[in-house]
LUMDOMAR-801255 format. One line per field, with one value per residue: x, y, z of N, C-alpha, C in turn; residue in one letter. Coordinates in Angstrom, 1 decimal, decimal comma. Atoms other than C-alpha are relative to their C-alpha. Layout:
BEGIN
n.c1: (X|...);
n.c2: (Y|...);
n.c3: (Z|...);
ca.c1: (X|...);
ca.c2: (Y|...);
ca.c3: (Z|...);
c.c1: (X|...);
c.c2: (Y|...);
c.c3: (Z|...);
resn: (A|...);
//
This chain:
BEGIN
n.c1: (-0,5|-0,4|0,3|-1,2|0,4|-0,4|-1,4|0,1|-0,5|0,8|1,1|0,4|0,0|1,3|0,7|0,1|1,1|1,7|-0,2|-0,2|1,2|0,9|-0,5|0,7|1,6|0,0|-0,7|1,1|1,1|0,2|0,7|1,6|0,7|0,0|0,9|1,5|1,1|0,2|0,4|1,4|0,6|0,0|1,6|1,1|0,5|0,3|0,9|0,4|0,5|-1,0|-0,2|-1,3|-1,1|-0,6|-1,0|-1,0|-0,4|-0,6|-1,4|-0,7|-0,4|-0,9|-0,9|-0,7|0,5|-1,2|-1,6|-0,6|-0,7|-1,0|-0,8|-0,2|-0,6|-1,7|-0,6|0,1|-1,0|0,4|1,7|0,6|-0,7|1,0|0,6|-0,4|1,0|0,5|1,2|1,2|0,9|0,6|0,8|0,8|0,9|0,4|1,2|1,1|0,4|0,6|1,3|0,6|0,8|0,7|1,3|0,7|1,0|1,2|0,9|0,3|0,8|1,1|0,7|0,4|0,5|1,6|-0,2|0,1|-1,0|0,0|-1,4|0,4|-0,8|-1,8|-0,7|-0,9|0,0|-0,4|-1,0|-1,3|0,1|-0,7|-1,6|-0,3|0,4|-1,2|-1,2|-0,4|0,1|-1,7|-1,1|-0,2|-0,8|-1,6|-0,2|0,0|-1,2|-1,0|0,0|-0,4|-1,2|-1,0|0,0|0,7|1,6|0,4|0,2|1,4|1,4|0,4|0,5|1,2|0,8|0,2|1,3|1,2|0,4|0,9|1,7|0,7|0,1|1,5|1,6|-0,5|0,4|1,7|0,5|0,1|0,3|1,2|0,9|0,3|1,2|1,7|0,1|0,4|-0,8|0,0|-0,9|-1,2|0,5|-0,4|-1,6|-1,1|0,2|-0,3|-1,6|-0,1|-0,1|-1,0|-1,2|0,2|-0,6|-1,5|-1,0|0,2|-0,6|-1,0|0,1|0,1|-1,6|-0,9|0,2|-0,3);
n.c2: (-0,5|0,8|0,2|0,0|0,8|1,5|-0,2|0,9|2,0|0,9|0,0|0,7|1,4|0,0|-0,3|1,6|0,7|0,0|0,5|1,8|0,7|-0,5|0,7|1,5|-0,6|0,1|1,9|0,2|-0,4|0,5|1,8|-0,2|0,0|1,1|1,4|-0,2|-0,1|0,8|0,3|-0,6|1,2|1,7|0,1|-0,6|0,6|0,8|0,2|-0,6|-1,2|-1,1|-0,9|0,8|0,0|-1,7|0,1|0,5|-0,7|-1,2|0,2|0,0|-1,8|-1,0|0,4|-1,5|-1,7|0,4|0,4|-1,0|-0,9|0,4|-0,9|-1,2|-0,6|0,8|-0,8|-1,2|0,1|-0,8|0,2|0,1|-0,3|-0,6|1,3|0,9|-0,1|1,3|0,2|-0,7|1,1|1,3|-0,5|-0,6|1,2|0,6|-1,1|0,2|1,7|-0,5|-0,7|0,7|1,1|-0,6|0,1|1,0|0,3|-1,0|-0,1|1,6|0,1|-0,6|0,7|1,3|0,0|0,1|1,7|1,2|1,2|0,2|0,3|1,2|-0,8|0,1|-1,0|-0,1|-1,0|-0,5|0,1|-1,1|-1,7|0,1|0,1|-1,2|-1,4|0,4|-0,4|-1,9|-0,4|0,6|-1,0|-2,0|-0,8|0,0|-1,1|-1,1|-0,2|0,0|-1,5|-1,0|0,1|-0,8|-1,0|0,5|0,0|0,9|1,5|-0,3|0,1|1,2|0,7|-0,6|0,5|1,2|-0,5|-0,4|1,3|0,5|-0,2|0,6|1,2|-0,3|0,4|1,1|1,2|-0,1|0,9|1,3|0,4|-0,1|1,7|1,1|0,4|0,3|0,9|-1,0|-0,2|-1,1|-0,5|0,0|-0,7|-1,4|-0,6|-0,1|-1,7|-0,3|0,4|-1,0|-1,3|-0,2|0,2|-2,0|-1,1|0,5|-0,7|-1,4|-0,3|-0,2|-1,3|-0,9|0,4|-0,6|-1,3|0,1);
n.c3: (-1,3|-1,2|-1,3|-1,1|-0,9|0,1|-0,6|-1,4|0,0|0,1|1,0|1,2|-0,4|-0,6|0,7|0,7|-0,9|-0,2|1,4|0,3|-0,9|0,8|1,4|-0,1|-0,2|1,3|0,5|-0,9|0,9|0,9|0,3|-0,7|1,0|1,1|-0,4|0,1|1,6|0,0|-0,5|0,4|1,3|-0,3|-0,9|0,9|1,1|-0,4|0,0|0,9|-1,0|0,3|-1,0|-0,4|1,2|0,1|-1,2|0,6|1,6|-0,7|-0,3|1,3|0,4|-1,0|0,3|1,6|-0,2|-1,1|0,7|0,7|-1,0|-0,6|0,3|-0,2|-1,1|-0,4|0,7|-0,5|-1,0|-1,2|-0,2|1,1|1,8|1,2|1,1|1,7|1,2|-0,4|-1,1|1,0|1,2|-0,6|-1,0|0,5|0,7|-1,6|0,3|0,7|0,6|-1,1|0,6|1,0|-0,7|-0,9|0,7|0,4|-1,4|0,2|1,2|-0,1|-1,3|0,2|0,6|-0,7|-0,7|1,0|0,6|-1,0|0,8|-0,9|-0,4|-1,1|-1,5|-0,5|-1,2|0,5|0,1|-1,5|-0,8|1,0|-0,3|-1,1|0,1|1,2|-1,0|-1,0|0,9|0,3|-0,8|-0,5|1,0|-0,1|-0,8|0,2|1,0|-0,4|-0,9|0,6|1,0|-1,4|-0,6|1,3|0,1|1,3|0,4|1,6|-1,0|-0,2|0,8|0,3|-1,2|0,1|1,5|0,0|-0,9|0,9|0,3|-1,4|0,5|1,2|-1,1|0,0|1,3|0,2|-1,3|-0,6|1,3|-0,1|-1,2|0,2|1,4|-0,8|-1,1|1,0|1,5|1,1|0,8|0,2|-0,4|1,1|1,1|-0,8|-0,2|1,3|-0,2|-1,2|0,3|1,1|-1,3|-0,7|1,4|0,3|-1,2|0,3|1,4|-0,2|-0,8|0,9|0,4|-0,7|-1,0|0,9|0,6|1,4);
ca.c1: (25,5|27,9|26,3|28,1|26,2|28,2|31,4|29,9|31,6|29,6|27,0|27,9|27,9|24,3|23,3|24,5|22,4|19,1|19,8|20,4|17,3|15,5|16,8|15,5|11,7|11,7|12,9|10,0|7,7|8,2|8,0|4,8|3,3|4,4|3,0|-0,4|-0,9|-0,2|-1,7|-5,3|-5,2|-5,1|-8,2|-9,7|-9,9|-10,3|-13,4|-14,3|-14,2|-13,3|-12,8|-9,7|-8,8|-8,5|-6,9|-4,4|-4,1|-3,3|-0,4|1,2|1,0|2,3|5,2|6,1|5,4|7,7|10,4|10,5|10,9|13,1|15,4|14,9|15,8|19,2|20,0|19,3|21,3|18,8|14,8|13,8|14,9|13,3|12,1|14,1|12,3|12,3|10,8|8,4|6,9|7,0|5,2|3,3|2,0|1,5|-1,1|-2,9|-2,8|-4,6|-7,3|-7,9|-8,7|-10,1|-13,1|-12,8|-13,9|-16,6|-17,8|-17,7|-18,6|-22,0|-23,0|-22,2|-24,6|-27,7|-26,0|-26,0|-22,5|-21,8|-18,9|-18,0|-17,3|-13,8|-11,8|-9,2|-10,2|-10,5|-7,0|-5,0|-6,9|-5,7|-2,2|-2,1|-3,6|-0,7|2,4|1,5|0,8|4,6|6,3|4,7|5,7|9,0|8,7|7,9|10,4|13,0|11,8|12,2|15,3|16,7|14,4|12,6|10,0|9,6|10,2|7,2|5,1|5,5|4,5|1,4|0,5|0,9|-1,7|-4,1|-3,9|-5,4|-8,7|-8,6|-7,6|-10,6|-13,3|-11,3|-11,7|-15,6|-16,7|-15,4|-16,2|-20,2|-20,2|-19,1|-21,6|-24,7|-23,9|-24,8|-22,9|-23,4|-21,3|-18,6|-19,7|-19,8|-16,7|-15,0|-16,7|-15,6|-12,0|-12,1|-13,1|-10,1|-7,6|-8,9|-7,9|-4,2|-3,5|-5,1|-2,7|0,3|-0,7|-1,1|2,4|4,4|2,8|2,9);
ca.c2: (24,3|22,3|20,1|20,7|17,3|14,8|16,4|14,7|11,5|8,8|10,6|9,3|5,8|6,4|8,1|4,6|2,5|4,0|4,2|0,0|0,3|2,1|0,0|-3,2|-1,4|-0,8|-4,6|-5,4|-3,7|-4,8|-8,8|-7,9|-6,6|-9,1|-12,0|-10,1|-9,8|-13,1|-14,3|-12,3|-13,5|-17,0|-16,7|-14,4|-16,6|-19,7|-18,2|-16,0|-12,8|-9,6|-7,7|-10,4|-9,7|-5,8|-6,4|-8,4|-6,4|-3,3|-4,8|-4,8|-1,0|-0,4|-2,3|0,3|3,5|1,6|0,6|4,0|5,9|3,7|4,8|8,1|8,3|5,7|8,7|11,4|13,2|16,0|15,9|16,4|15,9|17,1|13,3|12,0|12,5|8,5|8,7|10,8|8,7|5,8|7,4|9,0|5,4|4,0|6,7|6,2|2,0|3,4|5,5|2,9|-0,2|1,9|2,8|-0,7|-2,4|0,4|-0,6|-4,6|-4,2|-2,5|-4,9|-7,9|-6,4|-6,6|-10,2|-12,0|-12,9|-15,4|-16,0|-19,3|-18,5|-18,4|-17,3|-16,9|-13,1|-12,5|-14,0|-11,9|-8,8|-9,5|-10,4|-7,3|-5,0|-6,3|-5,7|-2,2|-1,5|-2,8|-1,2|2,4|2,9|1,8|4,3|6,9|6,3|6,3|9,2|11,4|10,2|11,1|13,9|12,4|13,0|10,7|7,8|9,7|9,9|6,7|5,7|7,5|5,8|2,8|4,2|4,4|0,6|-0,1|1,5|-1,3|-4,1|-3,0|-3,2|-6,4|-8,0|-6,5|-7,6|-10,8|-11,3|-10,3|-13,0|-15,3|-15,3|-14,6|-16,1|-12,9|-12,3|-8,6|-7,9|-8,7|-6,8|-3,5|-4,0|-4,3|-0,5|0,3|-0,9|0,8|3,9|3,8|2,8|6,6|8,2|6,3|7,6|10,9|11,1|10,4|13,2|15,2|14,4|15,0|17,7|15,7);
ca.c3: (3,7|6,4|8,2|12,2|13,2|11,5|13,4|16,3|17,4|16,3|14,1|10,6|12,4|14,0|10,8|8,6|11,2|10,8|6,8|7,0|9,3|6,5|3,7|5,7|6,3|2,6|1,7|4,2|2,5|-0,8|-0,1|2,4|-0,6|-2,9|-0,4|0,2|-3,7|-4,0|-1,5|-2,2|-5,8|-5,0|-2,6|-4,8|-7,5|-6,2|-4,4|-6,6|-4,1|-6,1|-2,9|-2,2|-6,0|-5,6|-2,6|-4,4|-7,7|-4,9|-3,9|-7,0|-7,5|-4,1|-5,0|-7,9|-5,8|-2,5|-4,7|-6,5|-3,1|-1,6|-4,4|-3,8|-0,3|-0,6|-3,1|-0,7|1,5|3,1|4,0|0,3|-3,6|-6,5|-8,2|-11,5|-14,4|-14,3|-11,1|-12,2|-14,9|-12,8|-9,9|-12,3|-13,9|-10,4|-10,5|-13,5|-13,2|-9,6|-11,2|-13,9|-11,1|-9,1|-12,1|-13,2|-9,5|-9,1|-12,6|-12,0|-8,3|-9,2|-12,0|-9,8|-7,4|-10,1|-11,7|-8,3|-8,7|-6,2|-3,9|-1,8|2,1|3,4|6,1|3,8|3,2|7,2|7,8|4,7|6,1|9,6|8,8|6,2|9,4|11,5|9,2|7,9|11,3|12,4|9,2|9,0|12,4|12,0|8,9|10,8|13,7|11,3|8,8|12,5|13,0|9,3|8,8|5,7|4,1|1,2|4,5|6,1|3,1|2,4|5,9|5,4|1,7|3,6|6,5|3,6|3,0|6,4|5,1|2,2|5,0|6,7|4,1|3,5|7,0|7,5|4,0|4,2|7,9|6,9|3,8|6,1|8,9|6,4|2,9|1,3|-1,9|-2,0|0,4|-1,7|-4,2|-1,8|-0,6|-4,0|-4,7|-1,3|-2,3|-5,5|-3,3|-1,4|-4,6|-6,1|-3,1|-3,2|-6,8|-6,1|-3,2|-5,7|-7,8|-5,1|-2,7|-5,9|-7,8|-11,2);
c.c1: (0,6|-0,6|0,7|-0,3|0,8|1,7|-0,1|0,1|-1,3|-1,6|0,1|-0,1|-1,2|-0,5|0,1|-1,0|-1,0|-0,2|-0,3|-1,8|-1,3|-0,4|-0,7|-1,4|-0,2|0,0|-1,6|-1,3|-0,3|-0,1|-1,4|-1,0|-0,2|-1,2|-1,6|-0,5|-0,2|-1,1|-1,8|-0,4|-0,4|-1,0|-0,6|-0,4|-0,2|-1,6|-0,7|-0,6|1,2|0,2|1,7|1,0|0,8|0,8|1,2|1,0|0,9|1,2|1,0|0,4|0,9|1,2|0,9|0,4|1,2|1,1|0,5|1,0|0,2|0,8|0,3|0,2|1,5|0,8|-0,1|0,9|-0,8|-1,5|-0,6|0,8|-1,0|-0,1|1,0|-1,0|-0,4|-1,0|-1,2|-0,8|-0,4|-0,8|-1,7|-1,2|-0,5|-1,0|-1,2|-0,4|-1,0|-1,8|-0,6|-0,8|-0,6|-1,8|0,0|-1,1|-1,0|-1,0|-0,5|-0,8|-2,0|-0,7|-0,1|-1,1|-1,5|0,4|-0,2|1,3|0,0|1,3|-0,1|0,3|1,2|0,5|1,6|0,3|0,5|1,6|1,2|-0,1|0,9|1,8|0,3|0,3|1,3|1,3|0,3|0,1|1,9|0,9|0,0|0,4|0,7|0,5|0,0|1,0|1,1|0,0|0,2|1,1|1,1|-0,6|-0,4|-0,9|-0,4|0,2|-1,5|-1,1|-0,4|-0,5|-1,3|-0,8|0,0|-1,4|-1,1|-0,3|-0,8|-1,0|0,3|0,2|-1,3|-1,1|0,0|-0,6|-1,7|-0,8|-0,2|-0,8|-1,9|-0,2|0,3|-0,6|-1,5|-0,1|-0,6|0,9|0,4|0,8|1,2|0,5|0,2|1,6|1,1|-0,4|0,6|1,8|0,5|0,1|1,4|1,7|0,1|1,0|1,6|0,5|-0,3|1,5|1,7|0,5|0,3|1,7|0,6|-0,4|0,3|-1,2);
c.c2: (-1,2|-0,6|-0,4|-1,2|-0,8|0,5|-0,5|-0,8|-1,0|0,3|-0,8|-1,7|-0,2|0,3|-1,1|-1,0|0,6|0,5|-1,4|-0,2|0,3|-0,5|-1,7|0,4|-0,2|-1,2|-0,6|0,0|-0,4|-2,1|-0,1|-0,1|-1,3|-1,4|0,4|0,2|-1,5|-1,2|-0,5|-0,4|-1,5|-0,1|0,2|-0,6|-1,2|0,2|1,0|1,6|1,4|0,9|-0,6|0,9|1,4|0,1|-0,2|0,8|1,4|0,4|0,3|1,6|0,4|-0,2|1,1|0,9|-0,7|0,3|1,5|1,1|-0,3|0,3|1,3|0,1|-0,8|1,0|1,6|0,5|1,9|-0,4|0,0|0,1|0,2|-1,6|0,0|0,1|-1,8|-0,3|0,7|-0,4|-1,2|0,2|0,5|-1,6|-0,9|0,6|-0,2|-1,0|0,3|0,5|-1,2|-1,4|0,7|0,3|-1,4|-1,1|0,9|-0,8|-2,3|-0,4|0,5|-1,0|-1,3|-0,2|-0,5|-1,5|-0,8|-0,6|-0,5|-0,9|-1,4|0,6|-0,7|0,6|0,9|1,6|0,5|-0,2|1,1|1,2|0,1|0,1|1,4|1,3|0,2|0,7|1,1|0,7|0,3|1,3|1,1|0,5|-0,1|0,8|1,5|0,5|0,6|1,4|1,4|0,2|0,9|1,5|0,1|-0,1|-0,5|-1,2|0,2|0,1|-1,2|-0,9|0,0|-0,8|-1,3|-0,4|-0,4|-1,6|-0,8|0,1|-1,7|-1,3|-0,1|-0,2|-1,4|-0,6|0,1|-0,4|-1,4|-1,0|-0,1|-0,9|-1,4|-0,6|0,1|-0,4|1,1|0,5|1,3|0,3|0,2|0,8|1,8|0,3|0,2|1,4|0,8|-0,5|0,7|1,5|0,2|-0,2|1,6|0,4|-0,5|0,7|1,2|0,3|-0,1|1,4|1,1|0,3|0,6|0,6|-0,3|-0,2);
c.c3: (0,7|0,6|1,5|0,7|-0,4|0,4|1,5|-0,3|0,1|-1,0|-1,3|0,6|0,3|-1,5|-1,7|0,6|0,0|-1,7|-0,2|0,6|-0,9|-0,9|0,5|0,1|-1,6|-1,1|0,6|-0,7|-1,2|-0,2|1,1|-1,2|-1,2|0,8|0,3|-1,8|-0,4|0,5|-0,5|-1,4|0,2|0,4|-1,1|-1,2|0,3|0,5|-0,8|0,5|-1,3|0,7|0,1|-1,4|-0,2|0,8|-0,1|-1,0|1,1|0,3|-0,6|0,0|1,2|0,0|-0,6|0,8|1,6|-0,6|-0,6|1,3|0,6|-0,9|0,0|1,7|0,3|-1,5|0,4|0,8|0,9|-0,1|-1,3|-1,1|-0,8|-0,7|-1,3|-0,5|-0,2|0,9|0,1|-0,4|0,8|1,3|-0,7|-0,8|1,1|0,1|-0,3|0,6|1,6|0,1|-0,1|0,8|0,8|-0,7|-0,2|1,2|0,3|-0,9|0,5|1,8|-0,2|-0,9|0,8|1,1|-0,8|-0,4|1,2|0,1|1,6|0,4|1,5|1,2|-0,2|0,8|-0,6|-0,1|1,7|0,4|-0,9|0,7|1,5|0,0|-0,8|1,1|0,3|-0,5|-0,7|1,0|0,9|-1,4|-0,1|1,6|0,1|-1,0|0,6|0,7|-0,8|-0,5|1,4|-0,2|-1,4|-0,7|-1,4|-0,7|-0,7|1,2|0,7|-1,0|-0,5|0,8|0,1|-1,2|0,7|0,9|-0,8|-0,4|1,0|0,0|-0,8|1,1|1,1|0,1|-0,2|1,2|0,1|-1,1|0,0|1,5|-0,4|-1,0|1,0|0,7|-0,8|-1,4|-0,5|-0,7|0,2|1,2|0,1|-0,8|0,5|0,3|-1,3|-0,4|0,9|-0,6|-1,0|0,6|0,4|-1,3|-0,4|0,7|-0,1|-1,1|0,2|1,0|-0,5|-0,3|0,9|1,0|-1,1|-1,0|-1,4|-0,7);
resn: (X|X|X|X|X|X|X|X|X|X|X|X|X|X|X|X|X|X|X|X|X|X|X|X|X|X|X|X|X|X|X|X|X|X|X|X|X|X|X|X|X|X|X|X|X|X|X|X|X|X|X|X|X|X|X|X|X|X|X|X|X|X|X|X|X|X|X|X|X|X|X|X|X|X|X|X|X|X|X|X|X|X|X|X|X|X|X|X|X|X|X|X|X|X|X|X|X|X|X|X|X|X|X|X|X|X|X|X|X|X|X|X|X|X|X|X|X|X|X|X|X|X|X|X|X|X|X|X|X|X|X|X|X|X|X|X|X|X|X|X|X|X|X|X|X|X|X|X|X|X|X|X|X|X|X|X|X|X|X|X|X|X|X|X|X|X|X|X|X|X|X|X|X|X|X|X|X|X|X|X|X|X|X|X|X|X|X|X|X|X|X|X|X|X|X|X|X|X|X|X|X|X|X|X|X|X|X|X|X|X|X|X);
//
């Protein structure tokens, strides 16, 4: 069907500028992520926090599952498309690899609670989680603004999947913040279950959004 809006003076000009504005959110997003996986490994192994490390490893997936649908909306041209069978698969493995760290943290989180494993302090976790809060905070509302403006729902859903990382920043800051004032390992240890927790729900929420 016609649309009678881009016969208004200055729509397709308005509706290229919050495209560019969508395409730099998206770019955003994917070196945020990159610098919090980075980041969080680095800590995380250094002090030996697998809360940092899930934290880290997170990033990575979100990367896939951004990048995928940011191609799908610089190849859209109304509120929804039916997914590429490409996109599909790779949404679909963003998924699994979701599941699969999600049991593996659970499973390592729980025995480290009986092993004693033990983590050095650091502020290092408190400041990724902070900076992490801050920047999803900045970008899904700038996702949202935008997905309004174009009327997008793969910009809104992905505003939302990003919502969902603010649980794991969170766990991240209150985990780390509690090993640091009492030198109790196990609080490490919870939050990496507690992180795993929240990974589930991310790939469930795949499955679920695109019905594969």
């Amino acid at each position: 069907m016609d649309d009678k809006r881009q016969y208004i003076p200055g729509y397709a000009q308005r509706k290229e500028e919050q495209f560019e504005s969508a395409n730099k959110l998206f770019i955003g997003t994917i070196i945020f992520n990159l610098a919090r996986g980075l980041l969080s490994l680095s800590f995380g192994f250094i002090t030996s926090s697998l809360t940092l490390i899930g934290f880290g490893v997170e990033a990575f997936i979100e990367m896939i599952y951004s990048a995928v649908i940011w191609n799908m909306v610089q190849r859209s041209t109304d509120s929804y498309i039916e997914p590429l069978d490409s996109e599909k698969q790779a949404l679909k493995t963003a998924g699994v690899i979701y599941y699969i760290i999600a049991v593996v943290l659970a499973i390592i989180g729980i025995v480290n609670i009986f092993r004693g494993h033990i983590v050095d302090k650091s502020l290092g976790g408190i400041g990724i989680a902070v900076f992490s809060a801050l920047l999803i905070y900045v970008l899904s509302d700038g996702k949202i603004k935008i997905a309004k403006k174009l009327n997008s729902a793969f910009i809104f859903d992905d505003a939302e999947f990003m919502n969902i990382t603010m649980y794991l920043a969170g766990i991240l800051f209150i985990s780390s913040l509690c090993h640091l004032l009492t030198g109790i390992n196990i609080f490490d240890s919870v939050g990496t279950i507690l992180i795993g927790f929240v990974i589930f729900i991310k790939g469930k929420n795949i499955f679920k959004t695109f019905k594969i």
